[in-house]
C-alpha positions in Angstrom: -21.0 7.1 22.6 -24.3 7.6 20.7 -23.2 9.6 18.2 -20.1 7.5 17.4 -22.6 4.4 17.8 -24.3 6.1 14.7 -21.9 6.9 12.5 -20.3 3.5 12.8 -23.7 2.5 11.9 -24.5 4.4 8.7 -24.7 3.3 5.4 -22.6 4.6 2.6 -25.4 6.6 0.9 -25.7 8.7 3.8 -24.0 12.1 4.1 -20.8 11.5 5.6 -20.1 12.6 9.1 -17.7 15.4 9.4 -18.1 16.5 13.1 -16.8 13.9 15.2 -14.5 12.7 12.6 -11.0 12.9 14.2 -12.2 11.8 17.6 -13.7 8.3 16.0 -10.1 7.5 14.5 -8.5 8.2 17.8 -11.1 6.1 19.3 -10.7 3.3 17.1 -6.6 3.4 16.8 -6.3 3.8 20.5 -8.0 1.0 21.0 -7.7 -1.8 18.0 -4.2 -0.7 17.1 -2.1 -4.0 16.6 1.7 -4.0 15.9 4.0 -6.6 14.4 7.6 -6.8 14.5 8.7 -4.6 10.9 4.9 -4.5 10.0 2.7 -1.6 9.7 -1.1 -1.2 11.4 -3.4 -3.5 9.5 -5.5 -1.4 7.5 -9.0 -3.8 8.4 -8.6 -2.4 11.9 -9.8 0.8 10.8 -13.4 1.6 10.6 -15.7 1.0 7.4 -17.6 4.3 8.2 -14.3 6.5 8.5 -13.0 5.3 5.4 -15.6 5.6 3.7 -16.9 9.2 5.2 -13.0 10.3 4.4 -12.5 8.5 0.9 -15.7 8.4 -0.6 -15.5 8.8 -4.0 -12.1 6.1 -3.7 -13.8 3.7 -1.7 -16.6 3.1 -4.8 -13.8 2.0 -7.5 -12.5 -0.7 -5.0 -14.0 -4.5 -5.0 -13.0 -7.3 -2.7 -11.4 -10.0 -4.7 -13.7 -13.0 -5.6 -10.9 -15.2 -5.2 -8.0 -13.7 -2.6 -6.1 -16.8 -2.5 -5.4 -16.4 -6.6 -5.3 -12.4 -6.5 -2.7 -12.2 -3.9 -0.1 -14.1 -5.6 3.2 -13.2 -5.2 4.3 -10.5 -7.5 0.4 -8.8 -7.5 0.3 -5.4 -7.6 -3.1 -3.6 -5.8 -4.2 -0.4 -4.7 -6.2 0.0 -1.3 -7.1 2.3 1.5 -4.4 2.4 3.8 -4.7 4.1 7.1 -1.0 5.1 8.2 -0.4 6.4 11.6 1.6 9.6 11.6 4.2 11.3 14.1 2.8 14.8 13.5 -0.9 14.1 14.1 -2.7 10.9 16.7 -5.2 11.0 13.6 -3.2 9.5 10.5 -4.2 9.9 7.7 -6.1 7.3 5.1 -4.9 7.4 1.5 -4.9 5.2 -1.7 -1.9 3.4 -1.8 -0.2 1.2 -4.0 1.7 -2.3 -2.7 3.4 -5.3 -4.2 2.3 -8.5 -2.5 6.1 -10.3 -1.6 5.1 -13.1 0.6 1.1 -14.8 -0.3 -0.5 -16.6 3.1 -3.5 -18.2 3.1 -5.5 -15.3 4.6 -3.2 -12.3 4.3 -0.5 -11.3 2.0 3.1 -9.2 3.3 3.7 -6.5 0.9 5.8 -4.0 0.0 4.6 -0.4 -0.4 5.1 1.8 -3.9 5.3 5.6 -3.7 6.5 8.2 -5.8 7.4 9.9 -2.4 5.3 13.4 -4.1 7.7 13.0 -7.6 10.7 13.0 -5.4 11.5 9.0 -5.3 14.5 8.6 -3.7 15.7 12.0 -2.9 13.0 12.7 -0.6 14.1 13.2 2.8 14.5 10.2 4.4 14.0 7.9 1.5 17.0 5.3 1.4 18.5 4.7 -2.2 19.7 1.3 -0.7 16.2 0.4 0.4 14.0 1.2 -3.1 13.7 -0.3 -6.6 12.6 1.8 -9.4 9.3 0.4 -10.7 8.8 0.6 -14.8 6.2 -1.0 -16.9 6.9 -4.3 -18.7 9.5 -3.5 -21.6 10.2 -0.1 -21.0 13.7 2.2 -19.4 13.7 4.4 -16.2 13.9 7.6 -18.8 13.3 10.1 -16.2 14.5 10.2 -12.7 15.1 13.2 -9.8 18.8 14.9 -10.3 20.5 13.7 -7.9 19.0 10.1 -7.6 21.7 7.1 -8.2 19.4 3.7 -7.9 21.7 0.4 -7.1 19.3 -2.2 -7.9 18.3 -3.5 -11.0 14.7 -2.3 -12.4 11.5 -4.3 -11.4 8.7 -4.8 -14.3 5.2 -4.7 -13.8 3.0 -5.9 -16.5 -0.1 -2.9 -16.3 -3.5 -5.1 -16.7 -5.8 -2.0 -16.2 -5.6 0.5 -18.4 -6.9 3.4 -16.4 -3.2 3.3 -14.6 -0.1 3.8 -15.3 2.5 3.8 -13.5 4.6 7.3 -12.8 8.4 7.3 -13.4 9.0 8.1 -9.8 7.7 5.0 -8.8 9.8 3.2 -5.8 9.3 -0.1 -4.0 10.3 0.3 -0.2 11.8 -3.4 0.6 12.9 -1.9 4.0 9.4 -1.8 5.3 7.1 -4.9 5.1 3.1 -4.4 5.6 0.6 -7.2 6.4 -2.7 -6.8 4.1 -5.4 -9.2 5.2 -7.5 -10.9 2.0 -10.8 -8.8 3.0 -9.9 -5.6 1.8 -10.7 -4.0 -1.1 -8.5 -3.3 -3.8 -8.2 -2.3 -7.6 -5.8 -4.4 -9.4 -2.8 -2.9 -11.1 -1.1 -5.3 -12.7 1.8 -7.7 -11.7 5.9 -8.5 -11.6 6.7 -10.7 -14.6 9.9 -12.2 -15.9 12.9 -12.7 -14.1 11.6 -9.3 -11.9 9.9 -11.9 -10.0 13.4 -13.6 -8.9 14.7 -10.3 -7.9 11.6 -9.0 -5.9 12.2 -12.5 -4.2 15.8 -11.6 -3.4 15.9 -8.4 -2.7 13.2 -8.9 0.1 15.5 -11.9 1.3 18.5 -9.3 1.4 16.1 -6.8 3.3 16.0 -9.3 5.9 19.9 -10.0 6.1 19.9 -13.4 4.5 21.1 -14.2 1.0 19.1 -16.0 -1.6 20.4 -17.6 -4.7 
């Protein structure tokens, strides 16, 4: 316990701990995992000191928003540390991922994940078509897709408002699988829906949930 105690405890400019690593996330998911109905693990239940010790470089281009209740608006698109259990390994694994924010509350936001699914989109194995919308920035065409791939849904635009991002023509929004993102994280801002994108992000949830919206 002391030698968790003290990596728990250090600061950032420390050398990261690499020893005891995988026994401090089994610790800490063991004990603090929490599970919602269609909602992944929150990612503030995971240890400051692990993400940071695993995601060191990442962790120093993310800020916490000065003002949460504007930045997760519906339609805001973020990138954070997510922690995401996995079937292979009782470890998980912590990565920078990309979400949509579908449903603002006053201290946590539901959001949708993006992924590229490793350049595959949709035709990664077990990627539903039926569940994903092809992601394109603000005025421009899905030019380039995997063979094989036949999207249903109409495109969703993102309006990029950092330039160091862009966003890759595999890009897919998984409206099958809703995540709960409290407003103390830190993210890096991406950009945001726009246009009449935001009407269809707003139904296409609402028809991921089995009701209809007009």
């Amino acid at each position: 316990m002391e030698i968790i105690q003290t990596i728990l405890e250090a600061k950032p400019t420390r050398q990261p701990p690499n020893l005891q690593l995988g026994s401090i996330i089994m610790l800490a998911t063991r004990r603090r995992r929490l599970t919602r109905a269609n909602t992944s693990t929150r990612v503030s239940l995971v240890p400051t000191a692990v993400l940071r010790a695993t995601n060191a470089k990442l962790w120093l281009d993310l800020k916490m928003a000065s003002n949460p209740r504007a930045f997760f608006k519906k339609g805001r698109i973020f990138r954070t540390l997510w922690y995401e259990p996995t079937i292979a390994s009782e470890e998980g694994s912590t990565d920078l991922a990309t979400f949509a924010v579908v449903k603002p509350h006053p201290a946590f936001a539901v959001c949708l994940r993006i992924s590229t699914y490793s350049g595959q989109a949709t035709t990664n194995l077990g990627a539903n078509v039926r569940d994903h919308v092809a992601v394109v920035p603000l005025g421009a065409m899905l030019t380039t897709r995997p063979q094989n791939e036949h999207m249903e849904k109409d495109l969703i635009e993102v309006k990029v408002e950092n330039q160091g991002i862009s966003i890759d023509p595999t890009s897919r929004i998984n409206f099958a699988k809703p995540y709960t993102v409290e407003h103390n994280v830190k993210i890096l801002n991406v950009g945001r829906v726009v246009g009449a994108s935001v009407g269809l992000l707003d139904r296409y949830f609402a028809e991921s949930l089995g009701h209809t919206k007009s």
